[in-house]
N, C-alpha and C positions, 0 to 999 in steps of 0.2 A: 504494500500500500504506500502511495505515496505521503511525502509529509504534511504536504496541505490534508489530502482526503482522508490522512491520519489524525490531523487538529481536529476537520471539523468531526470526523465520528467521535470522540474524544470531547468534545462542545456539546454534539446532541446527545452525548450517553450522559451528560450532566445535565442538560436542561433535562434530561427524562426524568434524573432521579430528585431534579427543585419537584418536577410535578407530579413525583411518584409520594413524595412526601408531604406536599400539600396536602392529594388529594384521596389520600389512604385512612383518612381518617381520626378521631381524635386519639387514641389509643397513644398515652403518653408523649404528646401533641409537641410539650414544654422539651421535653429530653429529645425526641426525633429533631425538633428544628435545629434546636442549639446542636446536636452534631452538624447538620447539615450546613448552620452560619459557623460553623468551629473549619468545617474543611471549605468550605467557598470562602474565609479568610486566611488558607492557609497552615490553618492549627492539625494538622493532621492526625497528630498525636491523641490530640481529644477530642477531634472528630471518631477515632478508633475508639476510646476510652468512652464515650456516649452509645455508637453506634452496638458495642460488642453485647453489653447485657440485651439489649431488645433483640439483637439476632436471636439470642441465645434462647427468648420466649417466644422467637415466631414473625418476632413483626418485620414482612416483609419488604418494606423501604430500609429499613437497617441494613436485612440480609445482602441487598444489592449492594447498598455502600458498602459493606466491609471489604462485598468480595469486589469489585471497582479497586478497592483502595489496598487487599493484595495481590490486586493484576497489576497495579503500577507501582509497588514499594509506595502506599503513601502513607505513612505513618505507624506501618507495620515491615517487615519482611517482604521484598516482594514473594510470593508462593501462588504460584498458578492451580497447583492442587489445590490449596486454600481456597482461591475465585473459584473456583468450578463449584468446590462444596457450596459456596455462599449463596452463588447466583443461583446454580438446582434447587437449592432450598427456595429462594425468589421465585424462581421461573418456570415451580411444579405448584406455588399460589395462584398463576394466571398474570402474572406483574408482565407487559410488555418489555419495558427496558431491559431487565434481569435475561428474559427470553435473548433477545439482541443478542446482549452480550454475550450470552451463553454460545448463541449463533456463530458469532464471531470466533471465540474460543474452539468449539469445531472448524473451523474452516479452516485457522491455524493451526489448528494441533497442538494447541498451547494450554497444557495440563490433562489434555486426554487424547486416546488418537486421534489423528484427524479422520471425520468424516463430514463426507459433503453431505450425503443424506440427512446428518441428523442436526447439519449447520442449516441446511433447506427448510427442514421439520422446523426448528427453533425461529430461524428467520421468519417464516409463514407466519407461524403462531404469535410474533411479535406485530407483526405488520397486521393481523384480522383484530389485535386488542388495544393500540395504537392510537393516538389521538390522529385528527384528520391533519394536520401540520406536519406530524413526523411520520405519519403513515407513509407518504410517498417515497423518502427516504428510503424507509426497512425494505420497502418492494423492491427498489434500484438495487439494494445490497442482494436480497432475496433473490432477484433474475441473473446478477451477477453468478451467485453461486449456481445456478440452476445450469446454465452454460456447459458445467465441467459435469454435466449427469447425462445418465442416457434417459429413455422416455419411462423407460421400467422403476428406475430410481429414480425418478420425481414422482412415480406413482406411489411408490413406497412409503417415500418423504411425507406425501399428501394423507395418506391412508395413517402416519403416527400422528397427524397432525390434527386429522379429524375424529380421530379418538381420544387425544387427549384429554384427562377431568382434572381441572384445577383443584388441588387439595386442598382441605382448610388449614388454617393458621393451626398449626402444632401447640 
């Protein structure tokens, strides 16, 4: 990926998660923001230190963040195996963003094997739950991956995709 088209996914995986956290609900409202203005100021550390307990009950704007923030070393370790825990835990709630990213993590092969299948699967299901803004985006990435499939594996991709049931909050 290029560095521009690296910045801006990188921009909208953070506008995803301002509106993952807005609009998830009040469920310790006070602690979710202040991570959230702790790492949009840079505090990374206590963005971690906020975010870690709510992952750890479920709440899925957290889970995204943390694992965001050990896909980049931001204030933890970077650990890719970490992200993947994080965001699967996000992105078997129904959370778009966390999906994405997960997306993305398949496509690179960064913390699990790469597959295109289940980066297609991910991507889809981020772009059908997506606001109408950033929905056009996740399809661009979504048809990008699509490319490197044959007709049989976009079938496949589509068929996990249309089965997926969002879990509830653990």
């Amino acid at each position: 990926m290029r560095p521009a088209a690296m910045k801006k996914a990188v921009t909208m995986a953070f506008a995803g998660f301002i509106g993952l956290f807005v609009a998830s609900g009040p469920i310790c409202a006070a602690s979710r923001l202040g991570g959230t203005a702790a790492f949009a100021g840079g505090n990374y550390v206590e963005a971690a230190n906020k975010a870690g307990p709510l992952a750890e009950r479920g709440d899925a704007p957290s889970q995204a963040l943390l694992g965001f923030m050990y896909e980049h070393g931001r204030g933890v370790a970077q650990d890719y195996g970490a992200a993947i825990y994080w965001y699967t835990c996000a992105a078997d709630q129904g959370h778009p963003t966390p999906q994405y990213l997960l997306g993305l993590m398949y496509d690179k092969g960064h913390g699990v094997v790469r597959s295109d299948v289940l980066a297609y699967k991910w991507l889809n299901l981020a772009a059908a739950h997506a606001q109408p803004g950033i929905r056009d985006y996740y399809l661009r990435i979504r048809d990008a991956v699509a490319v490197k499939l044959t007709a049989s594996q976009v079938a496949e991709a589509q068929w996990l995709a249309s089965n997926f049931v969002p879990k509830a909050q653990r």
